[in-house]
DOPA-707862 format. One record per atom (N, C-alpha, C, O): residue in one letter; x, y, z. Coordinates in steps of 0.02 Angstrom, whole numbers, plus 50000, padded with zeros to 5 digits. Atoms other than C-alpha are relative to their C-alpha. Layout:
aXYZ...
This chain:
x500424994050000x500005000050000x500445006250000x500975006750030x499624990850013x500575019649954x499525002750043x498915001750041x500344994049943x500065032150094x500315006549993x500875007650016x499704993449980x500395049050082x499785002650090x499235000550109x500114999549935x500455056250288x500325008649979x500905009949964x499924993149986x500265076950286x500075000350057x499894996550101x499474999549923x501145082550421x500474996950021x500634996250080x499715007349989x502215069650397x500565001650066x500474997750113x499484995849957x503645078750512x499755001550076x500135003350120x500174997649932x502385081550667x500254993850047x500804991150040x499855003549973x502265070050796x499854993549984x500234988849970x500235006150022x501005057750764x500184998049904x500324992449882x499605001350066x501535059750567x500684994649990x500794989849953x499335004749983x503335053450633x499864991650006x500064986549977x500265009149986x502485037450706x499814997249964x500014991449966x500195002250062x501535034350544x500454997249980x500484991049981x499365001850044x503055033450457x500254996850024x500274992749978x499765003549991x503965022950554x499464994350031x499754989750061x500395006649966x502655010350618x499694997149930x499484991449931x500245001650081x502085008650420x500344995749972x500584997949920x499295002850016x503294995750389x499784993549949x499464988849971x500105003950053x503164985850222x499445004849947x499175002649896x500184996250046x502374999750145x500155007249960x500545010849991x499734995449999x502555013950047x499775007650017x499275010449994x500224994149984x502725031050135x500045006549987x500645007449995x499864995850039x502625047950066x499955006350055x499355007550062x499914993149953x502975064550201x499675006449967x500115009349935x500224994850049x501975078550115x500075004350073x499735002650121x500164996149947x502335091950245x500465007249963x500685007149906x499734994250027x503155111550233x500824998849984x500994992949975x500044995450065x504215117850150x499934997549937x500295000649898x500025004350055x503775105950001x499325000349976x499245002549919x500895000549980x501745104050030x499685003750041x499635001950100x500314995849964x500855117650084x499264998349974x498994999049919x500725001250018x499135111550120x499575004950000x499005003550018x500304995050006x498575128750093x499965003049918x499575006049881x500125000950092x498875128849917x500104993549986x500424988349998x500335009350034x498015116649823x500424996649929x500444990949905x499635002950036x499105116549697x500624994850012x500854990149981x499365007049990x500515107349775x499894994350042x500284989850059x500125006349966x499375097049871x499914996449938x500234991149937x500205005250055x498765089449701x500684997349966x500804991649948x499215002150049x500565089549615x500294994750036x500564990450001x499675003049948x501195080549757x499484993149982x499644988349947x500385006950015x499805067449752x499804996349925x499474991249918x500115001350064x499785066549562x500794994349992x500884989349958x499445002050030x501595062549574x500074994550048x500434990150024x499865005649958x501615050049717x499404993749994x499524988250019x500315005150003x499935040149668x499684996850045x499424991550028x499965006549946x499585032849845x499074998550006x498625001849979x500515004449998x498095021949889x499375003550058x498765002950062x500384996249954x497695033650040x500295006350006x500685008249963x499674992949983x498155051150123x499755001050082x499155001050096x500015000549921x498225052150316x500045009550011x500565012750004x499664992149995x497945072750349x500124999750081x499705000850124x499894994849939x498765076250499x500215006149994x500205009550045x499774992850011x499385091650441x499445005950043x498865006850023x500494992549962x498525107450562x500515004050037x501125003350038x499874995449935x498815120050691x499584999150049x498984999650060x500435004449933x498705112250849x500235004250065x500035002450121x500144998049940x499255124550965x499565004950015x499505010449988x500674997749995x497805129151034x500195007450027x500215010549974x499924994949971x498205145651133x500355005749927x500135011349914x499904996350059x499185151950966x499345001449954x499225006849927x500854997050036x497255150050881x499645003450020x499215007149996x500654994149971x496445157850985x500065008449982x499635012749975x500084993149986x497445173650974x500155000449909x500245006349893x499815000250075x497815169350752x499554997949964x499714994449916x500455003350029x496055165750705x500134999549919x500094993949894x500065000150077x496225168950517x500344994949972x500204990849927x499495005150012x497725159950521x499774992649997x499804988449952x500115007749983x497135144550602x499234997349964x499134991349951x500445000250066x495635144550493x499934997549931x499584993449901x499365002350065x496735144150344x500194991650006x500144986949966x499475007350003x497635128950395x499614993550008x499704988149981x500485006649964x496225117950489x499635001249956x499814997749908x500484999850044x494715124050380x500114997149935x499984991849907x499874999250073x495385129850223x500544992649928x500484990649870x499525004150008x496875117350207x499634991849992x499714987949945x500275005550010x495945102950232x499444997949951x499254992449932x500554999150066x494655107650103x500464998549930x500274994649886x499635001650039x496075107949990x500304991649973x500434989349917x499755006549990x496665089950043x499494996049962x499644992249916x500775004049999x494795083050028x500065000349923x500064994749898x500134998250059x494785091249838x500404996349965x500194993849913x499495003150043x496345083449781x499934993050009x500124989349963x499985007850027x495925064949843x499224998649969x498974993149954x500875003650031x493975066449777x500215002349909x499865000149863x499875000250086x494695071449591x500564994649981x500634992949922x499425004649990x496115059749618x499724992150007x499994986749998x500455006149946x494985047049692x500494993050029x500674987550007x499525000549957x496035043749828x499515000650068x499035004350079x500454999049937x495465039150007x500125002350036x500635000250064x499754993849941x495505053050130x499784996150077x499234993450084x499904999449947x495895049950314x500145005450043x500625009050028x499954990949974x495815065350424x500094997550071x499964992050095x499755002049919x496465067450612x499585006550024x499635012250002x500394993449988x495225078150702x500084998550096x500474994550122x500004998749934x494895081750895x499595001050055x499135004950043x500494999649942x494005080551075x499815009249995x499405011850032x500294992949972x493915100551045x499454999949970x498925001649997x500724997750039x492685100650919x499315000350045x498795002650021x500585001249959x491445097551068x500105005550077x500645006350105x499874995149945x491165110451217x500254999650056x500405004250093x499845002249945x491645097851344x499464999650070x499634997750126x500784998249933x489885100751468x499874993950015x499594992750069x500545004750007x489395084451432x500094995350067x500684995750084x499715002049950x489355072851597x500384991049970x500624986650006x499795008050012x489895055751503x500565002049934x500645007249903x499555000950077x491225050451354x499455003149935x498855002249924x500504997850076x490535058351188x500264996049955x500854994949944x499955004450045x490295047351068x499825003149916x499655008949901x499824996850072x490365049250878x499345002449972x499405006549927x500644997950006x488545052350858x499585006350029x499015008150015x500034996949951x488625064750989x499775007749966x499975005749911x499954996050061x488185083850877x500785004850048x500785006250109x499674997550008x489855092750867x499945007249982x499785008949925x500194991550033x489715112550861x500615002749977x500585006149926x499414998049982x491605116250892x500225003850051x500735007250049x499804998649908x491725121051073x499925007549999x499545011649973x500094990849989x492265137851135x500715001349966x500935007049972x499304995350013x493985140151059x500124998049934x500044992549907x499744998850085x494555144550886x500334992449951x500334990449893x499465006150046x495675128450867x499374992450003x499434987649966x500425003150019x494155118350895x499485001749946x499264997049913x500595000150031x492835126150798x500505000549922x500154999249873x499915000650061x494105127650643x500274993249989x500344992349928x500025007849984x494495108950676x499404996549966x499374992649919x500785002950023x492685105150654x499655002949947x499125000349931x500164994850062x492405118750505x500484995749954x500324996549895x499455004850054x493855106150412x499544994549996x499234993149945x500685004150028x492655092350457x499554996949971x499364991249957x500625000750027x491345098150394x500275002249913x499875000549870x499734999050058x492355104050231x500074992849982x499764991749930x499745006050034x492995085450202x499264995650008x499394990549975x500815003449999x491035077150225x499765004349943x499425001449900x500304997450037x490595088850126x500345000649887x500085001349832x499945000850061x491715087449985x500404993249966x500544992749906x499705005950000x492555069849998x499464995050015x499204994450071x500515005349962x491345055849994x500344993050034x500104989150075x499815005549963x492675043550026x500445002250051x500985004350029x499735000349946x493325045650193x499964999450068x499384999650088x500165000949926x493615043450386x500185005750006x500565008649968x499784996749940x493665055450514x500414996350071x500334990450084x499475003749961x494905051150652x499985004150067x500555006450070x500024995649937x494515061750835x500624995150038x500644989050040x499585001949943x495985059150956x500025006850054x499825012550043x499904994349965x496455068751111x500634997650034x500864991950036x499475001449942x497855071251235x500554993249975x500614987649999x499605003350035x499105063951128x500635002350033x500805007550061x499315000549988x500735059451159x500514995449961x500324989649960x499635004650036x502215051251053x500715002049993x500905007650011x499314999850024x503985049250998x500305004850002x500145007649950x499794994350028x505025064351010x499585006050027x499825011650019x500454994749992x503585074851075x499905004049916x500015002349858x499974997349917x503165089651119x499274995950023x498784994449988x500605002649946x501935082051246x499855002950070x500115007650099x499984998849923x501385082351407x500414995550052x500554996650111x499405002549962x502565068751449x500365001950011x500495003350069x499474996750000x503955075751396x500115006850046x500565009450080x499994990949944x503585092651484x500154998250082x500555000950120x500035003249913x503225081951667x500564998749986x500845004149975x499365003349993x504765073451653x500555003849995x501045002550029x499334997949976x505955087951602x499775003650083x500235005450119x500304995549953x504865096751751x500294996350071x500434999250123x499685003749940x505525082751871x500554999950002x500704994350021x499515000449984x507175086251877x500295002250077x500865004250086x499754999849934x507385088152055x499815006550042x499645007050101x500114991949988x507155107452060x499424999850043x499525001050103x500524999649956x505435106352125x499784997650055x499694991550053x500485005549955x504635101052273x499354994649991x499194988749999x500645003250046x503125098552197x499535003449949x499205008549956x500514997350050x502195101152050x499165001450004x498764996950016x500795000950018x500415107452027x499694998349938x499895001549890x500455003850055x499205097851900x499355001149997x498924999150036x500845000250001x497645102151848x499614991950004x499774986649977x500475006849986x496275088951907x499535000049987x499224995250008x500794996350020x494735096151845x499754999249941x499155000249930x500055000250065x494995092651662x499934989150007x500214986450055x499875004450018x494865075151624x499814997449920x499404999749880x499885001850081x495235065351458x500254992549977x500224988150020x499715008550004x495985047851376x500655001149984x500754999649926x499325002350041x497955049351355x500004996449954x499684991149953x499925006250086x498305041151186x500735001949982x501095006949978x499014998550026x500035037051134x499964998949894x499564995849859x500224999750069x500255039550945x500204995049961x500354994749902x499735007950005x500715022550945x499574995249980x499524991149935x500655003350014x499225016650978x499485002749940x499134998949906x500224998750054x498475027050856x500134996449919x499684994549882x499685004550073x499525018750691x499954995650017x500014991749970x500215009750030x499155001650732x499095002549989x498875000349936x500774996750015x497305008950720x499885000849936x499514997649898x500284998650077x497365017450566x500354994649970x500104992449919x499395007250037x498515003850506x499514993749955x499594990849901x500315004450015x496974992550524x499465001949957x499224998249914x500504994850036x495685007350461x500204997249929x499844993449897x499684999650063x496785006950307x499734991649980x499544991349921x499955006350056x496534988550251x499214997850007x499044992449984x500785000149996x494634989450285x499615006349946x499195010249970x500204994950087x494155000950102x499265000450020x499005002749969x500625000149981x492415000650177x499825005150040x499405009650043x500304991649925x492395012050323x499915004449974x500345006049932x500084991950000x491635028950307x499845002850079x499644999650128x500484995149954x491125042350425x500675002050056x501225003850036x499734994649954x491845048850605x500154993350050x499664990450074x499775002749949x492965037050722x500165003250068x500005009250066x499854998149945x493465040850891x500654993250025x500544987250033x499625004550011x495185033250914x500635003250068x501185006050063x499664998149913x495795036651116x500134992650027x499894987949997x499925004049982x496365024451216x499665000650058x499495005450093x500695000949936x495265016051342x500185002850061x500775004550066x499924996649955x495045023351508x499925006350010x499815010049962x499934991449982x495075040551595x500475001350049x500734996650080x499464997449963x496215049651691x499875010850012x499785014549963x499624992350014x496475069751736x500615000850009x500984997450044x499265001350005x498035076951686x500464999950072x501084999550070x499565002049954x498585075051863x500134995450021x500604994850060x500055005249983x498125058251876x500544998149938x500924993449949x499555000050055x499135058251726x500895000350010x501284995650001x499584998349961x500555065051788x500424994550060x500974991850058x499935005949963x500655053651922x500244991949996x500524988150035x500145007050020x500515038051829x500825002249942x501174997449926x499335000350037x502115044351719x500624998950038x501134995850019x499534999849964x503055047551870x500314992850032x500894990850036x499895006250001x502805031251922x500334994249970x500734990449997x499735002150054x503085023351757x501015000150000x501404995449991x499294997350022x504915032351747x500464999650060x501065001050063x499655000049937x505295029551921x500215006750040x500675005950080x500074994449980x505165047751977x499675001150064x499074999950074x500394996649946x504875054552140x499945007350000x500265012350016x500164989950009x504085070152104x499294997950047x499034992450050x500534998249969x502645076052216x499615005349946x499785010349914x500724995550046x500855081752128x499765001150019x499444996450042x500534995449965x499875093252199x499245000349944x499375003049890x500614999650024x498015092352124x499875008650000x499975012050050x500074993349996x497555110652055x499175002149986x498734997949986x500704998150079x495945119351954x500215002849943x500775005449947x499814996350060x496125126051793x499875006950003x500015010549956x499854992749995x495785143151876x500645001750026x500905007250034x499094997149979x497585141051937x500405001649942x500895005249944x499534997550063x498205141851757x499425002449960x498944998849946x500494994450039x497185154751665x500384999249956x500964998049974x499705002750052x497705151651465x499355006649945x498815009349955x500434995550051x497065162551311x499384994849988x498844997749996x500435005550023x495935144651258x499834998950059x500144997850111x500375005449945x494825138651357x500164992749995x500354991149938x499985003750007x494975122051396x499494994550018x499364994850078x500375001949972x493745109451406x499874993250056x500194988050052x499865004649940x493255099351571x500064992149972x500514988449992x500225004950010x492715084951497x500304996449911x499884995849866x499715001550052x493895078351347x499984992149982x500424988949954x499805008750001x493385059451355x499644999949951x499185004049946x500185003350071x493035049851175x499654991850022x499954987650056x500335006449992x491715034351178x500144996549927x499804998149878x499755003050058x492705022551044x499454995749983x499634989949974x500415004650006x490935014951010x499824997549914x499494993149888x500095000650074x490925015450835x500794995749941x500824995349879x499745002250020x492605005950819x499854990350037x500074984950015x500295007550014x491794990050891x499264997949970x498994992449973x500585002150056x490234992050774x500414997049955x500344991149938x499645002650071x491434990150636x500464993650002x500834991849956x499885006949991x491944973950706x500725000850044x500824995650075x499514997149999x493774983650764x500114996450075x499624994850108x499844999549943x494784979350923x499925003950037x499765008550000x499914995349972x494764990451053x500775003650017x501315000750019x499264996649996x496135004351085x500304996450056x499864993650090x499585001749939x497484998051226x499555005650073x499315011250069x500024993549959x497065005951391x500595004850011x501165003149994x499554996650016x497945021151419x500594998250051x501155000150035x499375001549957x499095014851566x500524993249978x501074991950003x499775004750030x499555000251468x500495005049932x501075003849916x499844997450058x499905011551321x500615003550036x501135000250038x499764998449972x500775023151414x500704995250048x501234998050063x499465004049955x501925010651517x500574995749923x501174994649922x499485002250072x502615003151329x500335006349972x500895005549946x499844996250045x502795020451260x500565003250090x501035006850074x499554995949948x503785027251443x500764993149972x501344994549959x499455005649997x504845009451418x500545000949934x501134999249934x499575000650049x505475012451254x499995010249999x500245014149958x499714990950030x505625032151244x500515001150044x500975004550021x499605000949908x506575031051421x500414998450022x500634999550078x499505008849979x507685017151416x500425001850079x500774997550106
């Protein structure tokens, strides 16, 4: 199989590429592929042929959208409209990586893929979910792919951040506890789409987190552990860190629509997490 992976250079892009193994992979990312012009998304996919197209390509830091709406508009909206155009004339199957923001977070349970999506309160969600609705709207063949609270190879993460944060300096850290969500390692994600990919059938909107919940202090905790760290975590609110984005309380994904489709379930996340601390860590 030929995959092109936009963004190929991010994080989870990185993991694509190397967990793809016996196939062929194609990096469409800047300065080469600017998924903002459509022209070199199509040249690019004219000239590489592949069987699919994985967009991770966006702007994901959220606090930069909030205050660069046009920008981040551009890239999540506009960009991905571009993507959608080049594999539905191409006819090429689009895979898209989308996010727990698109939703406001209120809700008291996991949101599931059926759930209606508005795009929350902050810029990097609602142009998240404005891409979306661009690729449904102009791609008939493709998945949607929601993840959250990702973490992988190389970062940046929230691992990586705790861990340089434990270097001894502190007494103890404070963690927000108020937010909760599913850690997902982007590990677990590519054996996922891995399997997406050889199933030509799927359409519509996955939800692709790893099982469980956690807040990021419980989070926190469970790395320190992992890595053998004695750091002390102080439980906070998210009015202790005031941020341009809101963030929302409630970031958990109900993967119910990957055991309709007959699919395994994701790893839980402390399982996931304890392979991905073992080998990033040594």
């Amino acid at each position: 199989m030929k995959v092109v992976v936009t963004g190929g250079n991010g994080m989870l892009g990185r993991t694509l590429r190397n967990e793809f193994t016996g196939w062929e992979v194609f990096s469409a990312d800047l300065p080469d592929v600017d998924i903002t012009v459509p022209e070199t998304v199509e040249r690019f996919l004219r000239e590489t042929t592949p069987d699919a197209v994985i967009h991770c390509a966006a702007m994901t830091a959220v606090d930069k959208c909030e205050n660069e709406k046009l920008t981040a508009f551009r890239i999540n909206r506009d960009g991905s409209a571009n993507v959608a155009a080049a594999c539905r004339k191409l006819n090429i199957r689009l895979i898209a990586i989308s996010t727990d923001y698109v939703f406001d977070g209120d809700a008291p349970q996991p949101y599931r893929e059926s759930d209606i999506a508005t795009g929350g309160r902050t810029v990097y969600g609602q142009s998240k979910f404005a891409g979306e609705q661009e690729i449904r709207k102009i791609a008939p063949d493709h998945v949607i792919c929601r993840i959250a609270w990702l973490y992988g190879a190389g970062g940046p993460s929230f691992v990586h951040t705790m861990l340089n944060l434990a270097d001894g300096s502190r007494p103890e850290l404070k963690v927000v506890a108020d937010q909760i969500g599913n850690p997902t390692s982007t590990l677990a994600v590519a054996r996922k789409l891995r399997e997406i990919l050889l199933m030509p059938e799927l359409r519509g909107t996955f939800h692709l987190t790893c099982e469980g919940e956690a807040s990021w202090a419980d989070f926190a905790v469970e790395i320190f552990r992992l890595a053998g760290k004695k750091q002390l975590v102080t439980p906070c609110t998210t009015d202790e860190f005031p941020r341009p984005a809101p963030r929302p309380k409630n970031s958990r994904l109900d993967n119910l629509r990957l055991a309709q489709a007959g699919l395994a379930p994701m790893p839980h996340w402390q399982e996931a997490l304890a392979e991905f601390i073992s080998t990033e860590f040594k």
